[in-house]
HTML snippet that shows the backbone in 3Dmol.js (N, CA, C, O; Angstrom):
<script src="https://3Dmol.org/build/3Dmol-min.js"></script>
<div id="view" style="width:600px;height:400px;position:relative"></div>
<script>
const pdb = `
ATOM      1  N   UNK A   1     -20.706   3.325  -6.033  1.00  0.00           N
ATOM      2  CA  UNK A   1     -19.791   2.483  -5.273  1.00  0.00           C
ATOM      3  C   UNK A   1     -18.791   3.387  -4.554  1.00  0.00           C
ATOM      4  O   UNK A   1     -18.328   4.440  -4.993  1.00  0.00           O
ATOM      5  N   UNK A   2     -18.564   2.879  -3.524  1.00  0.00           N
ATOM      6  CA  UNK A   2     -17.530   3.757  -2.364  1.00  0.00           C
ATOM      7  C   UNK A   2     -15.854   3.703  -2.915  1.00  0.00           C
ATOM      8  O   UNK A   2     -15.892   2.797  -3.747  1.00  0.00           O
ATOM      9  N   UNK A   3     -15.212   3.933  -2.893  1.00  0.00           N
ATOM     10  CA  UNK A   3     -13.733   3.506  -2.718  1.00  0.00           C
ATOM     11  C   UNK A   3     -13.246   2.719  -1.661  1.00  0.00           C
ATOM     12  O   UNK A   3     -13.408   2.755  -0.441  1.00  0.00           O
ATOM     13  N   UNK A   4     -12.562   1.944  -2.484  1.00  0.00           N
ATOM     14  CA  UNK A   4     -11.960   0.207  -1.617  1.00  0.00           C
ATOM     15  C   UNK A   4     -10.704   1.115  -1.074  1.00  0.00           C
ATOM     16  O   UNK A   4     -10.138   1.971  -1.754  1.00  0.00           O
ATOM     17  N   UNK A   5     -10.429   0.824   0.052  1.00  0.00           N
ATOM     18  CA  UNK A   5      -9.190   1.220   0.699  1.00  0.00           C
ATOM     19  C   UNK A   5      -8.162   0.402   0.695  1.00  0.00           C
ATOM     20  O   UNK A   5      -8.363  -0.559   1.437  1.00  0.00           O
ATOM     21  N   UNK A   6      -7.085   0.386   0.133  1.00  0.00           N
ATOM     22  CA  UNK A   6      -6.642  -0.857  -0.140  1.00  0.00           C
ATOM     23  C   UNK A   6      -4.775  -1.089   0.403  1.00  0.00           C
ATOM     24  O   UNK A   6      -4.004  -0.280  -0.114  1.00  0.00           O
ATOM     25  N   UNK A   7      -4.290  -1.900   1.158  1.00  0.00           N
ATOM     26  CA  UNK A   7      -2.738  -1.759   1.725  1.00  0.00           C
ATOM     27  C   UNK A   7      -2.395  -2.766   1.157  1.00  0.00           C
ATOM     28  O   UNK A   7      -3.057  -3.803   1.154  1.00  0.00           O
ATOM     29  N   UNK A   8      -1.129  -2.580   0.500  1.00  0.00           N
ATOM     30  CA  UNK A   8      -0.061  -3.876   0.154  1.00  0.00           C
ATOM     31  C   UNK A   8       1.099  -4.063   1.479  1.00  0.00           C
ATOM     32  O   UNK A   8       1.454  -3.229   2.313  1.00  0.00           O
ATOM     33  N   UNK A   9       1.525  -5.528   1.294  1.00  0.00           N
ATOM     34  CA  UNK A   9       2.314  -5.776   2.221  1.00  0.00           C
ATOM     35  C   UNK A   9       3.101  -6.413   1.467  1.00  0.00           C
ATOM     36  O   UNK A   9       2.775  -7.300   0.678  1.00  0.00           O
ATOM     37  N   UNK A  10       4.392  -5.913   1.708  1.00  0.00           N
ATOM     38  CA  UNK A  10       5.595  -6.539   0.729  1.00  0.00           C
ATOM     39  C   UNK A  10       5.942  -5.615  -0.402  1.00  0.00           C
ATOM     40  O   UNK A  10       5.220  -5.297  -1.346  1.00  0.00           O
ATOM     41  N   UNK A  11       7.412  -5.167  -0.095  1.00  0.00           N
ATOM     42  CA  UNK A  11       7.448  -4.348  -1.215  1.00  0.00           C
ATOM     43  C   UNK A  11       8.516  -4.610  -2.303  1.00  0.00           C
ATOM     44  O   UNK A  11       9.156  -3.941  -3.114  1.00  0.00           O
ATOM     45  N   UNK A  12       8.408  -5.810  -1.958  1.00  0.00           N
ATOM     46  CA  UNK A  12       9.311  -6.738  -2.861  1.00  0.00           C
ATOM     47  C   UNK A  12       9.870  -6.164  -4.670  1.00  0.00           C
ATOM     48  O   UNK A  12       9.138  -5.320  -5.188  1.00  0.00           O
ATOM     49  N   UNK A  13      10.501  -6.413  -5.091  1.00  0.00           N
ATOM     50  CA  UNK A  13      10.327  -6.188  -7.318  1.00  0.00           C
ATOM     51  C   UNK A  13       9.388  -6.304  -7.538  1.00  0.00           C
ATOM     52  O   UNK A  13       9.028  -5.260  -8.081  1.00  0.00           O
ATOM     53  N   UNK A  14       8.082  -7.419  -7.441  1.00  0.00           N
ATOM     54  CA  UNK A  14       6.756  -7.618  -8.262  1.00  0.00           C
ATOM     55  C   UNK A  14       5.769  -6.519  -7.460  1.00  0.00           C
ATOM     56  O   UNK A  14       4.647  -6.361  -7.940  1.00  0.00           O
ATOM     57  N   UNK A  15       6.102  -5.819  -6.365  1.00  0.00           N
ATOM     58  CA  UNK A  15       5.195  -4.818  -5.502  1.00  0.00           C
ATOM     59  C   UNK A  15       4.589  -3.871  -6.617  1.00  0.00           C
ATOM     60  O   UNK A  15       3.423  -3.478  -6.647  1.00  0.00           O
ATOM     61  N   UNK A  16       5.884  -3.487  -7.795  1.00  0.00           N
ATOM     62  CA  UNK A  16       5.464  -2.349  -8.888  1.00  0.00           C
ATOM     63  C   UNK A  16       4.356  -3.064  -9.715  1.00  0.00           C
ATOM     64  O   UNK A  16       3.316  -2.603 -10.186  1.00  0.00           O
ATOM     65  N   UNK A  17       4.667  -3.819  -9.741  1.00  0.00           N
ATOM     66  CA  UNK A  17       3.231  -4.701 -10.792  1.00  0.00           C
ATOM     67  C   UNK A  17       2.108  -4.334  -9.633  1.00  0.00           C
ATOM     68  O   UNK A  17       1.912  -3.120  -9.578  1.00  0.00           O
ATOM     69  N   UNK A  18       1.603  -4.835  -9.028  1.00  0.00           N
ATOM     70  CA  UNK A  18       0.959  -5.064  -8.305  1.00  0.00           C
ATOM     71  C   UNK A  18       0.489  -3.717  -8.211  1.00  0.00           C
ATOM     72  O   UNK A  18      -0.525  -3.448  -8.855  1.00  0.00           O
ATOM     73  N   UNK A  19       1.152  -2.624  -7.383  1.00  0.00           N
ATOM     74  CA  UNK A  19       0.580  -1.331  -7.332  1.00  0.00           C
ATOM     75  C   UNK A  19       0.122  -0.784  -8.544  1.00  0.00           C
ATOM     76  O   UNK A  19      -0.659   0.167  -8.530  1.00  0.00           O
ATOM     77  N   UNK A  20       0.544  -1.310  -9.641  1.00  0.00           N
ATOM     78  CA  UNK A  20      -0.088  -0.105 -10.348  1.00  0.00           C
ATOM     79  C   UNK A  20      -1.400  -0.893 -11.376  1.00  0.00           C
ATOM     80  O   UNK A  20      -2.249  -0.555 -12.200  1.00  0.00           O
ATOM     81  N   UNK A  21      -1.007  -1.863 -10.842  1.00  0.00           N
ATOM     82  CA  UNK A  21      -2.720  -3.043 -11.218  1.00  0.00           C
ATOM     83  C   UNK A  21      -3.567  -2.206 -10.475  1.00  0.00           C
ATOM     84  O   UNK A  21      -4.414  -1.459 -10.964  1.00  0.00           O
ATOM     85  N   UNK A  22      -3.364  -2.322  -9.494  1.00  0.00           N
ATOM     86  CA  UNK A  22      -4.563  -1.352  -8.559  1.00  0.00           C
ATOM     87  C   UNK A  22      -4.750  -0.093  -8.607  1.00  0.00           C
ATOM     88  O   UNK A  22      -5.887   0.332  -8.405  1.00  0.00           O
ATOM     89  N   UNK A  23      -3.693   0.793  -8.883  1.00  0.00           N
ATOM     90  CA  UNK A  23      -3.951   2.240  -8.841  1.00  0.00           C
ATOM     91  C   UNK A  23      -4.408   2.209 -10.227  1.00  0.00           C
ATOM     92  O   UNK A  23      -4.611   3.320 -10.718  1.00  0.00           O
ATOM     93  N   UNK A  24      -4.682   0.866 -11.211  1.00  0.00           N
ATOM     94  CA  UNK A  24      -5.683   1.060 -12.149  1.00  0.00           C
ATOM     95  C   UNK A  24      -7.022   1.230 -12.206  1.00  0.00           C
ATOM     96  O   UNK A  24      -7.805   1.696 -13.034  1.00  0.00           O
ATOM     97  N   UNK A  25      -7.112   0.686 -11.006  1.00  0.00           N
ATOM     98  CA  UNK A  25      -8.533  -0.592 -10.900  1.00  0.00           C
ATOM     99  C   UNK A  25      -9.614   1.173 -10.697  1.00  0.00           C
ATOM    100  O   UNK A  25      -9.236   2.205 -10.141  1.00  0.00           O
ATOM    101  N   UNK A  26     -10.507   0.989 -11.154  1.00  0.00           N
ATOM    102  CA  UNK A  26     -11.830   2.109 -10.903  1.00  0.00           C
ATOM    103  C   UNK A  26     -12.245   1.669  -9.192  1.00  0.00           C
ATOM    104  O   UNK A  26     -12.416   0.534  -8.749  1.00  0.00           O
ATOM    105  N   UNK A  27     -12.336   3.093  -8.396  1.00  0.00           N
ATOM    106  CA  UNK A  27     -12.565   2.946  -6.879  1.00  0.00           C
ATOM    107  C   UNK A  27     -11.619   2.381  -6.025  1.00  0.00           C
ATOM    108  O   UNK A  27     -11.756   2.186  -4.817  1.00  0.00           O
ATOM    109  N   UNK A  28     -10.541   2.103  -6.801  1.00  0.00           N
ATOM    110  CA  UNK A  28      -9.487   2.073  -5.485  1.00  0.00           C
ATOM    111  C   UNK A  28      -8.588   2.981  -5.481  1.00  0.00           C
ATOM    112  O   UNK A  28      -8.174   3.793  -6.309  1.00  0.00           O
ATOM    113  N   UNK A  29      -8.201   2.550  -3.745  1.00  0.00           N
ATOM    114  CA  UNK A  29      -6.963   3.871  -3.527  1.00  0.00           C
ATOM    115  C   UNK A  29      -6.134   2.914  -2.759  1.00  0.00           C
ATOM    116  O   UNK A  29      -6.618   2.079  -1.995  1.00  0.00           O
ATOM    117  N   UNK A  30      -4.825   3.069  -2.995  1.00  0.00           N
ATOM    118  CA  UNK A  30      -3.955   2.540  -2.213  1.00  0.00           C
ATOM    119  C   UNK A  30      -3.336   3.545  -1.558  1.00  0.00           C
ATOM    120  O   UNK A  30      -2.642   4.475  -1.970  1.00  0.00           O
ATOM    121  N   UNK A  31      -3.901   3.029   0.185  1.00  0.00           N
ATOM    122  CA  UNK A  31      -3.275   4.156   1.010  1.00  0.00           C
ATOM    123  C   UNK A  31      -2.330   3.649   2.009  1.00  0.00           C
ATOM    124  O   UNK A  31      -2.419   4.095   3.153  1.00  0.00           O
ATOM    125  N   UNK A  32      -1.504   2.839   1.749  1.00  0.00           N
ATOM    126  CA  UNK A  32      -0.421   2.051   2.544  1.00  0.00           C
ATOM    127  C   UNK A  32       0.224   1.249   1.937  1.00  0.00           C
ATOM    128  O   UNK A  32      -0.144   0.479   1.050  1.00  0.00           O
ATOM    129  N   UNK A  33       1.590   1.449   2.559  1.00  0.00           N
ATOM    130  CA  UNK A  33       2.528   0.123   1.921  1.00  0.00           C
ATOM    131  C   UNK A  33       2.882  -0.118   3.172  1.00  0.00           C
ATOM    132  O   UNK A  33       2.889   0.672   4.116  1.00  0.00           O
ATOM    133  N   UNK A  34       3.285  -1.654   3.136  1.00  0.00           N
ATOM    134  CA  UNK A  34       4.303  -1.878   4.660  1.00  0.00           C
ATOM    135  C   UNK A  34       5.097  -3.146   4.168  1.00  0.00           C
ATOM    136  O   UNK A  34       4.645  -4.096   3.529  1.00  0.00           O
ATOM    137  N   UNK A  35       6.588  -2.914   4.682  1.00  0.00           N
ATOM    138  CA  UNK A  35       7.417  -3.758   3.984  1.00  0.00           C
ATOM    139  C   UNK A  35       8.506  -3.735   5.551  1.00  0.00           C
ATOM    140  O   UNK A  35       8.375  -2.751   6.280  1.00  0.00           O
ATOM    141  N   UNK A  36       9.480  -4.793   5.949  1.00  0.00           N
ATOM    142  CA  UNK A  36      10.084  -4.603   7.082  1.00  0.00           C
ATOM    143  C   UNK A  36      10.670  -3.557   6.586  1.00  0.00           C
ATOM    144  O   UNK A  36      10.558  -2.494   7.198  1.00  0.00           O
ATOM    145  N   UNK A  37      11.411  -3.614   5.393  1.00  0.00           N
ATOM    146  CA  UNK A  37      12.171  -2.521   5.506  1.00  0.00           C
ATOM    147  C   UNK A  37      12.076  -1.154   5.110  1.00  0.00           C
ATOM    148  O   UNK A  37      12.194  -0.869   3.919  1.00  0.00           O
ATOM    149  N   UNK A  38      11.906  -0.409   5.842  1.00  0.00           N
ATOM    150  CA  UNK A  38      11.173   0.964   6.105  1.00  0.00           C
ATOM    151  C   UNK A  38      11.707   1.313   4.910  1.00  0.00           C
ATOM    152  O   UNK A  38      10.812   1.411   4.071  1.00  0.00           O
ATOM    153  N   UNK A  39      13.157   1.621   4.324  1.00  0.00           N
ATOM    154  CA  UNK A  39      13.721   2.435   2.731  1.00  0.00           C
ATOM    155  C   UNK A  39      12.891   1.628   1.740  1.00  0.00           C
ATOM    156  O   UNK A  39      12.308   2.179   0.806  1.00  0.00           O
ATOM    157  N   UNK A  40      12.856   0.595   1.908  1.00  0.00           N
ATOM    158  CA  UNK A  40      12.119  -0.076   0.689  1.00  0.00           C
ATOM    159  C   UNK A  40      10.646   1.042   0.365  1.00  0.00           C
ATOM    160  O   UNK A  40      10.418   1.811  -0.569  1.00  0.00           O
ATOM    161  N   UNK A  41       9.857   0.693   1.599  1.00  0.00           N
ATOM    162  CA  UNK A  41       8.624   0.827   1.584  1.00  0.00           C
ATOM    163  C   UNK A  41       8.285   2.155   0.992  1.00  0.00           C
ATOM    164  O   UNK A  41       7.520   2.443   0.072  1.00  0.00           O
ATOM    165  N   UNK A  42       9.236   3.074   1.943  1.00  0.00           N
ATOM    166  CA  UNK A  42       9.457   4.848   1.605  1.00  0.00           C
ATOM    167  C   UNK A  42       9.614   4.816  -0.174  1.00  0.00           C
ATOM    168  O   UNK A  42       8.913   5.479  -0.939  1.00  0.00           O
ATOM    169  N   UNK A  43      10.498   4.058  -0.495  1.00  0.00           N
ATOM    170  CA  UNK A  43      10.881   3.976  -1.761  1.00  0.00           C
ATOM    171  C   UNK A  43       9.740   3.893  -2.571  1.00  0.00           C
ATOM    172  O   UNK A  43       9.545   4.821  -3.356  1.00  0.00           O
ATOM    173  N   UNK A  44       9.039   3.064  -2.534  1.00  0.00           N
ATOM    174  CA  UNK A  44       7.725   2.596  -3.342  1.00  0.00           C
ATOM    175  C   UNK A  44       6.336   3.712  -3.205  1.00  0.00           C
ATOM    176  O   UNK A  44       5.487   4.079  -4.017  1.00  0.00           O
ATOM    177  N   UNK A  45       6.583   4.010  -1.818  1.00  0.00           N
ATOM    178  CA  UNK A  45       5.698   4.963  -1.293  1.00  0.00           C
ATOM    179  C   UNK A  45       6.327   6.293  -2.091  1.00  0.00           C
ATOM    180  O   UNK A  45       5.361   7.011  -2.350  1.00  0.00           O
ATOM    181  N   UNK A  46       7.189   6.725  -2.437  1.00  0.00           N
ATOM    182  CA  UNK A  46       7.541   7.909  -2.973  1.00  0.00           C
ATOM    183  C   UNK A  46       7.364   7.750  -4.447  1.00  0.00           C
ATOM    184  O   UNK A  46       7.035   8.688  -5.174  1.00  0.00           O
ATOM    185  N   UNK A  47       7.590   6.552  -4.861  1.00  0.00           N
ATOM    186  CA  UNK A  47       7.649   6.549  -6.708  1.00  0.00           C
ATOM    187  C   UNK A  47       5.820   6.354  -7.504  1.00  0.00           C
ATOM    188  O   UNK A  47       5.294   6.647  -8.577  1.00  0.00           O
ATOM    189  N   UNK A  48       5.373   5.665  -6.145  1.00  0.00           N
ATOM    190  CA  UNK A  48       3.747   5.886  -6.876  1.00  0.00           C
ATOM    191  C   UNK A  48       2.550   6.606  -6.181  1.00  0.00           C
ATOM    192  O   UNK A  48       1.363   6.413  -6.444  1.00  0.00           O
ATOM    193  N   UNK A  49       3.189   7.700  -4.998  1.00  0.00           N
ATOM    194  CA  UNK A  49       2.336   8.423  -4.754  1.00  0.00           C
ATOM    195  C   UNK A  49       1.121   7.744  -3.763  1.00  0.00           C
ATOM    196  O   UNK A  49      -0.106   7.795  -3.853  1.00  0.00           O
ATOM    197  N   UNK A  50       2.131   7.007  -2.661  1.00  0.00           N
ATOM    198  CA  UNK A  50       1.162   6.467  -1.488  1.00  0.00           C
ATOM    199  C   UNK A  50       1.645   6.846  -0.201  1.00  0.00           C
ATOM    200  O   UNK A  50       2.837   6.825   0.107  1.00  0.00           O
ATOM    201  N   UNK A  51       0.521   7.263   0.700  1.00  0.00           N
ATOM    202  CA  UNK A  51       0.812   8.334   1.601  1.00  0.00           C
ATOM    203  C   UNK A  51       1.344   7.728   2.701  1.00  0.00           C
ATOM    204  O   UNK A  51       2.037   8.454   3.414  1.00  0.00           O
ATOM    205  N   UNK A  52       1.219   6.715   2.994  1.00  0.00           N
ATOM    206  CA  UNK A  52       1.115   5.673   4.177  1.00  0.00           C
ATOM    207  C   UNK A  52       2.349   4.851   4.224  1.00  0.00           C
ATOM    208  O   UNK A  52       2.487   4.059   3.291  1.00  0.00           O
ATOM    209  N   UNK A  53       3.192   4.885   5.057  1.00  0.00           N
ATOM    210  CA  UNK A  53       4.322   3.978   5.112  1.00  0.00           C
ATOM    211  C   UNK A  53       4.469   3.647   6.430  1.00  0.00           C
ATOM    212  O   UNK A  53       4.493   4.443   7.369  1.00  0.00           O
ATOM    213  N   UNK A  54       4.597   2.075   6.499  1.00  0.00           N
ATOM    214  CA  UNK A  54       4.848   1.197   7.513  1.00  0.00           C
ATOM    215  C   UNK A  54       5.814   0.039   7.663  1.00  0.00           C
ATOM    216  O   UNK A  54       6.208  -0.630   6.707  1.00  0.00           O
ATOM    217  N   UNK A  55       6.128  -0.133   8.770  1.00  0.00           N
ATOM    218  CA  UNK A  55       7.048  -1.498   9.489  1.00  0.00           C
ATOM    219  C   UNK A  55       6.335  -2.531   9.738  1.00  0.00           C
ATOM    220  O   UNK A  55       6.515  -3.685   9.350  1.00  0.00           O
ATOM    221  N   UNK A  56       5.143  -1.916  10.690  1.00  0.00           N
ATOM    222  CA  UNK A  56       4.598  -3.083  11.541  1.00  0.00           C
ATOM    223  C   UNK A  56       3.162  -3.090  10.628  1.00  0.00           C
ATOM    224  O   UNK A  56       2.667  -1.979  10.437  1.00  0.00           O
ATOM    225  N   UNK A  57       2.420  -4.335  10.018  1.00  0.00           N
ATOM    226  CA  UNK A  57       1.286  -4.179   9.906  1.00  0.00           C
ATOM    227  C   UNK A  57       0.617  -4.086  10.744  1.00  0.00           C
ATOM    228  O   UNK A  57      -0.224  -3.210  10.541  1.00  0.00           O
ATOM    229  N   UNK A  58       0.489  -4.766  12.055  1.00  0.00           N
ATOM    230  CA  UNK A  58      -0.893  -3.975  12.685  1.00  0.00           C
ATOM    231  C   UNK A  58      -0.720  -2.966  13.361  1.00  0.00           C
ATOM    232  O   UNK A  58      -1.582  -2.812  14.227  1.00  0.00           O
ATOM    233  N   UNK A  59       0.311  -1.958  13.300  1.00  0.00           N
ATOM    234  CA  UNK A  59      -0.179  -0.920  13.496  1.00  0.00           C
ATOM    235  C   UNK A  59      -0.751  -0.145  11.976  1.00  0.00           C
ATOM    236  O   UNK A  59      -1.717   0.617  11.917  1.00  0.00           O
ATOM    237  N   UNK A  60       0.019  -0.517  10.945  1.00  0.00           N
ATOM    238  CA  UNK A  60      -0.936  -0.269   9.535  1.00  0.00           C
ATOM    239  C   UNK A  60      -2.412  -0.208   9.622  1.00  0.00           C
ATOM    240  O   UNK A  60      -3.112   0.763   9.334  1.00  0.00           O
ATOM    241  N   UNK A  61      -2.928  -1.744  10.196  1.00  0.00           N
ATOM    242  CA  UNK A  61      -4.152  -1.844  10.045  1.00  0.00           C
ATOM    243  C   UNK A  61      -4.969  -1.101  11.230  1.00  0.00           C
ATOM    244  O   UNK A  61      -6.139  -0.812  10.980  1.00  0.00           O
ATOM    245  N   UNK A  62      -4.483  -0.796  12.397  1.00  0.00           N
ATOM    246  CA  UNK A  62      -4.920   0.209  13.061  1.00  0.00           C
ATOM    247  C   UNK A  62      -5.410   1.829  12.798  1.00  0.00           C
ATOM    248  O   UNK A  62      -6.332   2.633  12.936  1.00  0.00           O
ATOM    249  N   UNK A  63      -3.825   1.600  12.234  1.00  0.00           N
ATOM    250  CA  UNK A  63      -3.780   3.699  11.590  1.00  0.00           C
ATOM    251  C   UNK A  63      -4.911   3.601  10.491  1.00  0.00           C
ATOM    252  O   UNK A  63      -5.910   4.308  10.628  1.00  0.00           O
ATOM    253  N   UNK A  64      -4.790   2.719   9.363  1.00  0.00           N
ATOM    254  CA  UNK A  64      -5.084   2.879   8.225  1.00  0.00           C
ATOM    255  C   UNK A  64      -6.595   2.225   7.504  1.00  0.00           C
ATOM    256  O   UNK A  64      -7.282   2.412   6.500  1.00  0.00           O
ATOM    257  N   UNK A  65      -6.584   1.299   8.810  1.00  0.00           N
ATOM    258  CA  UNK A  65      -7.778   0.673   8.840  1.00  0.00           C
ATOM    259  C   UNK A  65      -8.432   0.599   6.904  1.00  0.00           C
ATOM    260  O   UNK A  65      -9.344   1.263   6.412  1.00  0.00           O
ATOM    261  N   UNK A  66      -7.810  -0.135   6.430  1.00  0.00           N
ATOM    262  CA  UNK A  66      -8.308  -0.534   4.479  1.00  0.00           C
ATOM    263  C   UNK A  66      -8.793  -1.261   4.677  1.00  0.00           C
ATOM    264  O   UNK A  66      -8.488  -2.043   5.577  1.00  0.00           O
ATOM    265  N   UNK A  67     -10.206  -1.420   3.633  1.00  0.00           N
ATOM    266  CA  UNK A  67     -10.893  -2.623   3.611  1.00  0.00           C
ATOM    267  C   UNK A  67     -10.245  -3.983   3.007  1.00  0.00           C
ATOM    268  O   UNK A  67     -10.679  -5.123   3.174  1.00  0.00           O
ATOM    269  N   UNK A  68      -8.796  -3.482   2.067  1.00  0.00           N
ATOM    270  CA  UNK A  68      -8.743  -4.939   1.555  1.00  0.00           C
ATOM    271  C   UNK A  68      -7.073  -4.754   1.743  1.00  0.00           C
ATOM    272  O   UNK A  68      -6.489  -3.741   1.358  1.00  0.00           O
ATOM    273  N   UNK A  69      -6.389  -5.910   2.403  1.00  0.00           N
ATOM    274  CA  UNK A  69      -5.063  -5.821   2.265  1.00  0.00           C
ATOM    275  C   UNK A  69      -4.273  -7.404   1.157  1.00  0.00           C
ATOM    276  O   UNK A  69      -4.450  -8.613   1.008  1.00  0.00           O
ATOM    277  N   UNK A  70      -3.527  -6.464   0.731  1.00  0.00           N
ATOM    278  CA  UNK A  70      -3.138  -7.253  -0.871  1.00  0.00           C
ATOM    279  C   UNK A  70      -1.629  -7.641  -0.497  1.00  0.00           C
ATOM    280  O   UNK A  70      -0.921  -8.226  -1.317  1.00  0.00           O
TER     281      UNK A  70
END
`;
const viewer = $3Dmol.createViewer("view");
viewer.addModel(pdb, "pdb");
viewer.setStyle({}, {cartoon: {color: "spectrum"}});
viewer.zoomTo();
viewer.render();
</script>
């Protein structure tokens, strides 16, 4: 099986649940967060080691093109 490419949107308090459900999961990678607010996102993006930080989703889904957005 390939690796699921996977972006969250919202980087709300429950975002930490959520990310690290997935950075459980076997074959996924979470390679984007996008939240309006850019410190948030940076924030989340810095504490679990995701490379990808965004404002706008579709330019997310452009750059980053993931098969599954969560």
């Amino acid at each position: 099986m390939s690796t699921i490419r996977t972006a969250l949107v919202g980087c709300g308090r429950i975002s930490d649940v959520h990310i690290d459900v997935l950075k459980g999961l076997p074959d996924v990678d979470v390679v984007a967060l996008c939240d309006l607010n850019e410190n948030v996102a940076r924030d989340q993006a810095t504490r679990h080691s995701i490379p990808g930080i965004y404002t706008d989703m579709e330019k997310m889904m452009t750059e980053v093109q993931p098969n599954v957005v969560h």
